[in-house]
N, C-alpha and C positions, 0 to 999 in steps of 0.2 A: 326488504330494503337493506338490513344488516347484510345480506351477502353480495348487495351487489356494490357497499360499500367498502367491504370485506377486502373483494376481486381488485375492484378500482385503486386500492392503496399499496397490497400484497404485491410485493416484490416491484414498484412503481420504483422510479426513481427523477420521475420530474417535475415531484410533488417538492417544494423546496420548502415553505410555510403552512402550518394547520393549526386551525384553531378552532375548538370545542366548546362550546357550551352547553353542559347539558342540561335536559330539560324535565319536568314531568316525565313519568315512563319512560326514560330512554335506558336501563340495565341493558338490555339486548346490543345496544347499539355501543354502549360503549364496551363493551364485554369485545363486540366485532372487532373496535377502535384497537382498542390494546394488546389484540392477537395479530390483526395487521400489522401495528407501529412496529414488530421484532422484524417484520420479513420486508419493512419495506427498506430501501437503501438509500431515499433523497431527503430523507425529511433533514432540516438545519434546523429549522424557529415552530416551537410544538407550544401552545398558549393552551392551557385549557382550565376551564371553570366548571367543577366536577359539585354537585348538591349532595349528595348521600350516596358514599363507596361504602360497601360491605369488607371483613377485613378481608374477603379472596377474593374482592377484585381490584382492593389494591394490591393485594399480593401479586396480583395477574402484570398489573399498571408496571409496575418497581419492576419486576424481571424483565418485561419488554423493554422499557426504558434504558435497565441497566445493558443489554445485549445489543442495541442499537449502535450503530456505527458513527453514525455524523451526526446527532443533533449536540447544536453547540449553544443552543438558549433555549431553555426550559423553563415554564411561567405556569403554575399549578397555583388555582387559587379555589377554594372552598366554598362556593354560593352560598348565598343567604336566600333561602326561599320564603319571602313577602307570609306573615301569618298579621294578618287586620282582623278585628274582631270589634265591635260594635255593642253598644248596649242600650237599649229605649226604656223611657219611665212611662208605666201606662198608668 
């Protein structure tokens, strides 16, 4: 799935809005995301809600980001991934 999300963004340029959230297991896919977003040319409005970046794949994120040509609103926000825990008196 990562490469055929990879293709579909890579050098696209009639993708104008994307947004992200990611999920359980997704490293692969946002790894895909962030080597796409440098080579794609349409993206304006890039939203994404990211749970746990390692520091090289934000490093990956920041350099794609920063080489990108047109996005003119950028909305990076840190999930909170739900931890519940419970306790019974027996």
């Amino acid at each position: 799935m990562e490469g055929s999300f990879y293709s579909a963004l890579s050098g696209n340029n009639s993708v104008k809005m994307l947004s992200f959230e990611e999920g359980p297991n997704c490293e692969e896919l946002l790894i895909a995301l962030t080597e796409a977003i440098s080579t794609n040319q349409g993206i304006q409005d890039l939203d994404m809600s990211i749970h746990d970046l390692s520091v090289e794949e934000c490093n990956l994120l920041f350099r794609s980001l920063r080489t990108h040509p047109r996005i003119e609103l950028l909305s990076l926000r840190r999930g909170i991934t739900p931890h519940m825990s419970a306790e019974t008196k027996g």
